[in-house]
N, C-alpha and C positions, 0 to 999 in steps of 0.2 A: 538855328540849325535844325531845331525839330520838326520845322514846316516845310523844312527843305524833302529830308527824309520824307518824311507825309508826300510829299506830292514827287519825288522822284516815284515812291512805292506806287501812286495811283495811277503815276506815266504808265508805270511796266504792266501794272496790272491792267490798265486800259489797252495797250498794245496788245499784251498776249489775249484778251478776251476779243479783241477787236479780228485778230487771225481767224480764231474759231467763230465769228457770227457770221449772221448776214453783212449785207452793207447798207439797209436799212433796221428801223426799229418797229415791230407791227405792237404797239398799245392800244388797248382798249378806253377811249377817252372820251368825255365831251367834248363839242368841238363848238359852243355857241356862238357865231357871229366871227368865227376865228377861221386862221388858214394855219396849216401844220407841215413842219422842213423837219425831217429828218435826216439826221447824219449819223452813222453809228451808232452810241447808246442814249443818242439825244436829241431832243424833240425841241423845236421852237412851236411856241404857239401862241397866238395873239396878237393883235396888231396897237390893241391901249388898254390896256398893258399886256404888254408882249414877253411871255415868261421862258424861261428853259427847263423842259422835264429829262428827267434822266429813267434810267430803267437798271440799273445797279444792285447788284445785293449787298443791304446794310454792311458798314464796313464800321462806323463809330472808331474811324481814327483817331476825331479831332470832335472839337466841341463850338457852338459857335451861339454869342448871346448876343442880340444886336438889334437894334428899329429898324424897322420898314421905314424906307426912304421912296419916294418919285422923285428922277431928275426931269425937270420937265423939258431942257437942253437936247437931252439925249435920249428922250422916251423910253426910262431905263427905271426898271424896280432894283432897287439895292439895298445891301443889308448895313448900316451904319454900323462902326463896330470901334472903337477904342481911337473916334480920331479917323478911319480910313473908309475906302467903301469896298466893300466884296460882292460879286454877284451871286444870288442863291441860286443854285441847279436845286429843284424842288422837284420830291419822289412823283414816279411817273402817276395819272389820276388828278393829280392837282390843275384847278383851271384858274385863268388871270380872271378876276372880278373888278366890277366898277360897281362902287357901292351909290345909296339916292342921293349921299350927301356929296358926290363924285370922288369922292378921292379912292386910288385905286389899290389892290392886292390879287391876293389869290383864296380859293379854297381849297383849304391841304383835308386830303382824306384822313379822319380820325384828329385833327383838329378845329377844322371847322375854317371861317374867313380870319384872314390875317388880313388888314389894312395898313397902307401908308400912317406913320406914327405910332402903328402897335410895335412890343418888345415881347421877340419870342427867342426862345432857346430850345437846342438841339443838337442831339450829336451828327456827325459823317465826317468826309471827307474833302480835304483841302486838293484840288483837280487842275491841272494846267489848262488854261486858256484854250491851247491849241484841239486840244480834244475835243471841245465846246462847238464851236467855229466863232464866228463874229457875231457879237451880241455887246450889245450895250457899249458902242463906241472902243473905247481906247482901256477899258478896265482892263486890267492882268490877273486879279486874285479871283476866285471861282468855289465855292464850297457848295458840296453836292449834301443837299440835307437827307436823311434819313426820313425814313418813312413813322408820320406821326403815330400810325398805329404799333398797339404793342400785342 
């Protein structure tokens, strides 16, 4: 029930902030070898690996400890978590990396490279899908990380 609450609250709050912005997102980002979709407070970017950034103020609802997964199926970075997969909305600045030994992640500002089979932890918030758009096939669960700097 508590995750319900958590992401009805992030609906409403994405709605009522979604009224007051633009209808795009203007971030200042790397953009190496990549193409960039914005849709209200979020950014796709990258095509292997293809990540979603957000641009949110810290909210630290919810907490989320989990491996870096590549589905290679779905061309999709996911967060392994207890059994299930969640996709990470990663604070906006973060770019998708493809490391020499190929396997792939990101670089989260003020943590550095996160790879496929790293275990990282962080607070934010639990995010409805639809808010996102379409990414990573057929997932439902959506966790917008917080920004690694403090």
């Amino acid at each position: 029930m508590g995750r319900k609450v958590v992401t009805v609250f992030a609906c409403v709050m994405g709605l009522s902030a979604c009224s007051a912005a633009d209808s795009s997102v203007r971030m200042p980002m790397e953009r190496p070898n990549s193409t960039v979709s914005c849709t209200s407070f979020f950014c796709h970017i990258g095509t292997d690996p293809a990540i979603v950034v957000h641009d949110l103020e810290p909210a630290n609802l919810g907490s989320l400890k989990a491996r870096l997964s590549w589905l290679e199926k779905e061309a999709c970075l996911v967060a392994v978590a207890d059994g299930r997969t969640v996709v990470p909305v990663w604070p906006r600045n973060t770019t998708p990396v493809r490391a020499s030994d190929g396997r792939r992640g990101v670089n989260a500002p003020g943590r550095g490279e996160i790879l496929e089979g790293d275990t990282f932890e962080q607070g934010g918030s639990w995010i409805a899908g639809a808010e996102v758009g379409q990414t990573c096939g057929g997932h439902d669960e959506f966790f917008a990380v917080d920004s690694f700097e403090s």
